[in-house]
C-alpha positions as CSV (number, residue, x, y, z in Angstrom):
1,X,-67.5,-13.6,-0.2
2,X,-65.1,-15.6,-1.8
3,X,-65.3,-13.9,-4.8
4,X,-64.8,-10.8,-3.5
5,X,-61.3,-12.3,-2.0
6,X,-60.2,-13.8,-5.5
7,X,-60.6,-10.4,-6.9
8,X,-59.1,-9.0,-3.9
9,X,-55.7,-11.1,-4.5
10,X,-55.9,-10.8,-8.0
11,X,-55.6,-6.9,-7.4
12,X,-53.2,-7.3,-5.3
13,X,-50.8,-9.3,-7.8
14,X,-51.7,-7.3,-10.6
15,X,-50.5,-3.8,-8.2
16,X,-47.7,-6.0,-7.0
17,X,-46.4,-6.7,-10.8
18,X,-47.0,-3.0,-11.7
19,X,-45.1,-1.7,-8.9
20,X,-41.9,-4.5,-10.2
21,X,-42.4,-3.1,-14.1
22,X,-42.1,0.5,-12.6
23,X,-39.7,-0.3,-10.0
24,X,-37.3,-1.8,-12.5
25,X,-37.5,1.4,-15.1
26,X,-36.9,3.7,-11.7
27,X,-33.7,1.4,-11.4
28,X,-33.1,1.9,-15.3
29,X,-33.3,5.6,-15.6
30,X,-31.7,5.9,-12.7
31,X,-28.1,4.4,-13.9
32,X,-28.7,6.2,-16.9
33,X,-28.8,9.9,-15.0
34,X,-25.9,8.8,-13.0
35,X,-23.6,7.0,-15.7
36,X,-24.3,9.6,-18.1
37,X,-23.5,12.5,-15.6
38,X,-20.2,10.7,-14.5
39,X,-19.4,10.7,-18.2
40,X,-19.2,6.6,-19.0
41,X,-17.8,5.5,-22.3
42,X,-18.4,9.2,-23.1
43,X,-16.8,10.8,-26.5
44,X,-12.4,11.4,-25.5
45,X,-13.0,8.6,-22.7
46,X,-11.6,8.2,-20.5
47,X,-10.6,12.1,-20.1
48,X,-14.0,12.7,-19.7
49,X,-14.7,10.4,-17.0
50,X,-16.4,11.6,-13.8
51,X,-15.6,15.2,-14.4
52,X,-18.8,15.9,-12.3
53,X,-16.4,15.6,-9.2
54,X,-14.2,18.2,-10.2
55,X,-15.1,21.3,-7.6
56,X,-19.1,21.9,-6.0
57,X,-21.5,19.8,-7.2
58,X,-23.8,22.0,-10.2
59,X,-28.0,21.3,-10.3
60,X,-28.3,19.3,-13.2
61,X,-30.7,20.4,-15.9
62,X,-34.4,18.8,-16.4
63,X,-34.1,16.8,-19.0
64,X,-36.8,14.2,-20.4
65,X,-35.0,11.2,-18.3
66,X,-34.8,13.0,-15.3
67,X,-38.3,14.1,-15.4
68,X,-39.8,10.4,-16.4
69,X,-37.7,9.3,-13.4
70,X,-39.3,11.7,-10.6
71,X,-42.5,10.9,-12.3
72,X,-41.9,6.9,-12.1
73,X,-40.4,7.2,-8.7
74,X,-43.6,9.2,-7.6
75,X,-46.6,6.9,-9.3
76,X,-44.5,3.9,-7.6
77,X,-44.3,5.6,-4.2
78,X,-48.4,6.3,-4.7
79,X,-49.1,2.9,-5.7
80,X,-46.7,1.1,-2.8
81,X,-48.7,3.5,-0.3
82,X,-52.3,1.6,-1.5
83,X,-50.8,-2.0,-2.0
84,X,-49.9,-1.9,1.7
85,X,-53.6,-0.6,2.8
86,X,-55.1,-3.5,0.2
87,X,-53.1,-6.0,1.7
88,X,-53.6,-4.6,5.6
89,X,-57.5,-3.9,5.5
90,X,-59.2,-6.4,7.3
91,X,-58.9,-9.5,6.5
92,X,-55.3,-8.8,6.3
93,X,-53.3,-11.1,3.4
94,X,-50.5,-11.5,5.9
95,X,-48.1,-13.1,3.1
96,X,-48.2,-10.2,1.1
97,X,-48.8,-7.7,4.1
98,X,-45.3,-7.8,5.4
99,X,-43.0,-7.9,2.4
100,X,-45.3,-4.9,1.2
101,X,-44.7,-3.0,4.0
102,X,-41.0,-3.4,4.3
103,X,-40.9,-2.3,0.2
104,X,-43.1,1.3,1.4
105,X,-40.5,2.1,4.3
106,X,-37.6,1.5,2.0
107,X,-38.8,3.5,-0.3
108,X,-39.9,6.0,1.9
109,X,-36.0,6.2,2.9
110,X,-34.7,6.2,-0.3
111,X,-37.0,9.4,-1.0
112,X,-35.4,11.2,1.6
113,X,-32.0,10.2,0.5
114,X,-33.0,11.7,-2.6
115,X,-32.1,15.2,-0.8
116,X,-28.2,14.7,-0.5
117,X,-28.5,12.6,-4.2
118,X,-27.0,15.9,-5.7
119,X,-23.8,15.6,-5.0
120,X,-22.2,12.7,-7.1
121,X,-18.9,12.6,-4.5
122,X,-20.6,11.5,-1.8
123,X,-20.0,7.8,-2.4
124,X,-22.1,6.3,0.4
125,X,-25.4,8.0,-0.9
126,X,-24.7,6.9,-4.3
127,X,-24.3,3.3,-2.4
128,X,-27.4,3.4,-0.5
129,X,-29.4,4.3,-3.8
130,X,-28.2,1.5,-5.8
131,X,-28.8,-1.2,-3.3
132,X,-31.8,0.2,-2.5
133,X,-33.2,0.3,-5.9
134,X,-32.5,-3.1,-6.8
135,X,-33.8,-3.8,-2.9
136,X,-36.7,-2.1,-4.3
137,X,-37.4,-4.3,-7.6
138,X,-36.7,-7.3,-5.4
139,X,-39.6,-6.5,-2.6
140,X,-42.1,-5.6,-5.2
141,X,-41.6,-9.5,-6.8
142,X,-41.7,-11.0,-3.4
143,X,-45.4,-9.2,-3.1
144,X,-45.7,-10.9,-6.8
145,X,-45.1,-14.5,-5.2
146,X,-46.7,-14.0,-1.9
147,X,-50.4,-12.6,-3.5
148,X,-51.2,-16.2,-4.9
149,X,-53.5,-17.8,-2.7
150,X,-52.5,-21.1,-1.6
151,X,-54.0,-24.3,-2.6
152,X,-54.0,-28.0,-1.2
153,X,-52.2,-29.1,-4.6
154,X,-49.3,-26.6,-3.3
155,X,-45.8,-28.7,-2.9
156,X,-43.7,-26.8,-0.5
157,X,-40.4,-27.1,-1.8
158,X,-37.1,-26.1,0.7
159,X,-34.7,-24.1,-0.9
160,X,-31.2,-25.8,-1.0
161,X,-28.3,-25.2,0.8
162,X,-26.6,-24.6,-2.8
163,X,-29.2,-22.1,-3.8
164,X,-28.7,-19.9,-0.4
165,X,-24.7,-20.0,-0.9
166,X,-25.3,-19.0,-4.6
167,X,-27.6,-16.1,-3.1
168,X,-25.2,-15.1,-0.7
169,X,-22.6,-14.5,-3.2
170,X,-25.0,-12.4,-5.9
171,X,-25.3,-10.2,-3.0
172,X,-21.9,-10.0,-2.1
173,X,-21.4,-9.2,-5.7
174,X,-24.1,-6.7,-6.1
175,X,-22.8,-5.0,-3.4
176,X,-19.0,-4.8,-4.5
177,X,-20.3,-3.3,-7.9
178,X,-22.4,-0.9,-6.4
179,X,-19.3,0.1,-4.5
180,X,-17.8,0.5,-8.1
181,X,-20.5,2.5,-9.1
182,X,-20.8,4.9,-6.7
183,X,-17.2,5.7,-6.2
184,X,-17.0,6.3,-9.6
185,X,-13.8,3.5,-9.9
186,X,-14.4,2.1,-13.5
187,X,-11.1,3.4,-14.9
188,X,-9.5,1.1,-12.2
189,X,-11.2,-2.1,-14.0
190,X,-10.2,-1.6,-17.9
191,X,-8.4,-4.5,-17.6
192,X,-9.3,-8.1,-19.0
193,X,-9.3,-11.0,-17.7
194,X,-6.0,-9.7,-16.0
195,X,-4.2,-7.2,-14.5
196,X,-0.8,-7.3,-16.7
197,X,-0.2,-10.9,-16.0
198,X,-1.6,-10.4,-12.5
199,X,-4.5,-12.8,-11.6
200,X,-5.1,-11.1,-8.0
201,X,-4.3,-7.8,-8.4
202,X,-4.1,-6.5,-4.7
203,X,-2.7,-9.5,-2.6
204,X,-1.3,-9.3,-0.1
205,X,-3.9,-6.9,1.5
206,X,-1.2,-5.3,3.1
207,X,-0.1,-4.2,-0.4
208,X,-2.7,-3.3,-2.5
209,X,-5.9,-3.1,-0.4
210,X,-4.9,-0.4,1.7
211,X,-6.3,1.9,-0.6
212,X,-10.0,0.4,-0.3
213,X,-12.6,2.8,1.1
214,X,-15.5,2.5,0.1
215,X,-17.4,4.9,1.5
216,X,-15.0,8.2,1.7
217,X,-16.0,11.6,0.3
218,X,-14.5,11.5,-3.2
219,X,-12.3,14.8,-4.1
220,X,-11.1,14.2,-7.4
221,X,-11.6,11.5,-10.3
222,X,-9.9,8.0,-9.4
223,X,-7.0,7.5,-11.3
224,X,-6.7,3.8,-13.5
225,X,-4.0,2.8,-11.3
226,X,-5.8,3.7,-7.9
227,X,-4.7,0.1,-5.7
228,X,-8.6,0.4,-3.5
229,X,-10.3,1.1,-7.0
230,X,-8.3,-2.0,-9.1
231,X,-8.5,-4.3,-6.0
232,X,-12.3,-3.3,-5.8
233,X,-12.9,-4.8,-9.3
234,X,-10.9,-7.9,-8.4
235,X,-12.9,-8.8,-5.9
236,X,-16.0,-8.1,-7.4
237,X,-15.1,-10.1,-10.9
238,X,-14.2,-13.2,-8.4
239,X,-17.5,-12.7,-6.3
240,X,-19.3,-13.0,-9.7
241,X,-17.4,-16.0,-10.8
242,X,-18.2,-17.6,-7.4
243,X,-21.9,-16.5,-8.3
244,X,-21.9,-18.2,-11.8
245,X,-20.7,-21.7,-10.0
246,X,-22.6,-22.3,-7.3
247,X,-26.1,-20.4,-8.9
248,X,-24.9,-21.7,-12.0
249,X,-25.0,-25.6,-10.1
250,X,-28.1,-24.7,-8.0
251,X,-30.1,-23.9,-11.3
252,X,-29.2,-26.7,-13.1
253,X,-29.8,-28.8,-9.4
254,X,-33.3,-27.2,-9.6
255,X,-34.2,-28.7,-13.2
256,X,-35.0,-31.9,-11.9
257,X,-38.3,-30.2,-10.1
258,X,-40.8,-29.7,-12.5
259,X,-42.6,-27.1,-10.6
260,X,-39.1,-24.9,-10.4
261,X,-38.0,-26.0,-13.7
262,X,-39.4,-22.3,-15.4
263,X,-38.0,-20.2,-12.6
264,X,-34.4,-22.1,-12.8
265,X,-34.3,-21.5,-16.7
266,X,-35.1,-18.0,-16.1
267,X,-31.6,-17.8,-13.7
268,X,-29.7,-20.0,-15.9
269,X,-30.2,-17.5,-18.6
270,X,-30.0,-14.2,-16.5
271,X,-27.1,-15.7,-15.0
272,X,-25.4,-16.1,-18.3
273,X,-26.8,-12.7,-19.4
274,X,-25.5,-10.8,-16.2
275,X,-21.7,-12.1,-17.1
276,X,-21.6,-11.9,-20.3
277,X,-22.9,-8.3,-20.5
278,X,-20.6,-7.7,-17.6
279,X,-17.5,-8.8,-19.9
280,X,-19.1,-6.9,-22.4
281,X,-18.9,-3.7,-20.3
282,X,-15.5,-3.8,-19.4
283,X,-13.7,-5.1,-23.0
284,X,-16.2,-2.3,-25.0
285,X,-14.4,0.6,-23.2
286,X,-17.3,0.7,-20.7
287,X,-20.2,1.2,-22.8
288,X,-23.3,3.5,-21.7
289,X,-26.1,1.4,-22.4
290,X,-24.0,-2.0,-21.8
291,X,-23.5,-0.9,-18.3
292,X,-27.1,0.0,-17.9
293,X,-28.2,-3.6,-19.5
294,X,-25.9,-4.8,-16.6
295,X,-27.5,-3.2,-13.5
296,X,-30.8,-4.1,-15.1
297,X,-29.8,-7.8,-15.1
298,X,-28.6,-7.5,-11.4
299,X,-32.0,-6.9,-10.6
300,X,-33.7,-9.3,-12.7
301,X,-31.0,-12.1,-11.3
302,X,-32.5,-10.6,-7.9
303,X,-36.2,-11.4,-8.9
304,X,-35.6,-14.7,-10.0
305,X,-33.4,-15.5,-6.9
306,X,-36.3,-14.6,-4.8
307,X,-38.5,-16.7,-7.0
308,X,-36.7,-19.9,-6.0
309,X,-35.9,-18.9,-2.4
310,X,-39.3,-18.8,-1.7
311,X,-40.7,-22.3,-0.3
């Protein structure tokens, strides 16, 4: 009997860290088909930039990256579905039970968001689908951490009131470049470290944020001196500096605990990673495969948040 529940967890885990591998290439391939169709850092940039708004929305060929994204997407949807029957059967695992779960509903809804997906000028969609891809890649790791059964020599650890502040601004800054990312604004940030002597480009709020929103139906390409789209990447460059401090501190806080000590090198250097390639982005003329390496790091940052979150 009990070796029959070892080999049950172990199952679990190993679906759990299959499910994170895939769900982090769905995240991949996925700002790949939508950078490169908006035309990022593309040949006579930035002319070329998100010329896929200009009049109705065309189907977009298969090409091999589409087609190894439906296919991901699809295996991970299949193998979410048994993960949350492994972990339900009776005996339930409750500690994996209910993260899994809430990872098969999400995806569930981001499959059926899929269907208004096609039209790249409908910037809330394009929202939704980034946040709930790196949503995604963040569940299946929780499943990862909550499929090792516990022992007596387990020291619960709280997390500290650092680490949830540092946690509260990643997401704060996730979200704010999602909102980049879907309302295709990157011409509005080609500006480093500031905005022609400016420092905060769009205060007063009066001034230059009345242009902010988010979430409207785009119509045409945002121009590079759009106020909402420049005051957009202001806030989200001072949301990640925020991030860098108090993560930054909370990492280096969780060094002194040997049994954290792997998980807060991991964010130190993610961390580090996430900015730099960020920079990198921006002073490279917004660079394809930069910008990709940069959501990819957002959701590794996410993982290893969740890794010292959990008690």
């Amino acid at each position: 009997m009990i070796a029959s529940q070892g080999l049950r967890w172990r199952r679990i885990r190993a679906t759990a860290v299959l499910l994170t591998v895939l769900s982090l290439l769905v995240v991949a391939l996925s700002a790949y088909l939508r950078l490169d169709a908006a035309g990022l850092g593309c040949a006579d940039w930035p002319g070329c930039y998100a010329r896929s708004l200009a009049g109705e929305p065309q189907a977009l060929p298969l090409s091999v990256a589409r087609l190894l994204h439906r296919a991901t997407a699809s295996l991970s949807l299949l193998l979410a579905c048994a993960l949350v029957w492994d972990c339900r059967r009776r005996p339930a695992v409750q500690s994996a039970a209910r993260p899994a779960t809430l990872l098969l509903l999400l995806m569930l809804v981001l499959s059926m968001l899929g269907i208004w997906s096609a039209d790249p000028r409908r910037v809330l969609v394009g929202f939704l689908n980034i946040i709930g891809g790196l949503s995604v890649v963040a569940l299946s790791w929780q499943v990862v951490l909550a499929s090792r059964p516990r022992t007596l020599l387990d020291r619960v650890t709280a997390p500290t009131v650092l680490l949830h502040l540092g946690a509260a601004a990643l997401l704060l800054t996730v979200v704010l470049g999602a909102l980049i990312g879907a309302g295709h604004a990157a011409l509005a940030g080609a500006w480093f470290p500031d905005y022609g002597g400016d420092w905060f480009p769009g205060w007063p709020p009066a001034a230059g944020w009345a242009g902010l929103r988010p979430f409207a139906t785009l119509s045409g390409t945002p121009l590079a001196d759009d106020p909402g789209g420049i005051a957009l990447h202001a806030l989200h460059r001072y949301a990640a500096l925020a991030t860098l401090l108090l993560l930054g501190s909370a990492g280096l806080q969780a060094l002194t605990d040997e049994t954290r000590r792997p998980a807060a090198i991991t964010l130190l250097v993610l961390l580090a990673s996430a900015i730099a390639v960020g920079s990198l982005t921006v002073t490279s003329g917004f660079s394809l495969w930069l910008a990709i390496s940069h959501v990819v790091c957002a959701a590794l940052l996410l993982a290893a948040v969740v890794t010292l979150l959990r008690r």
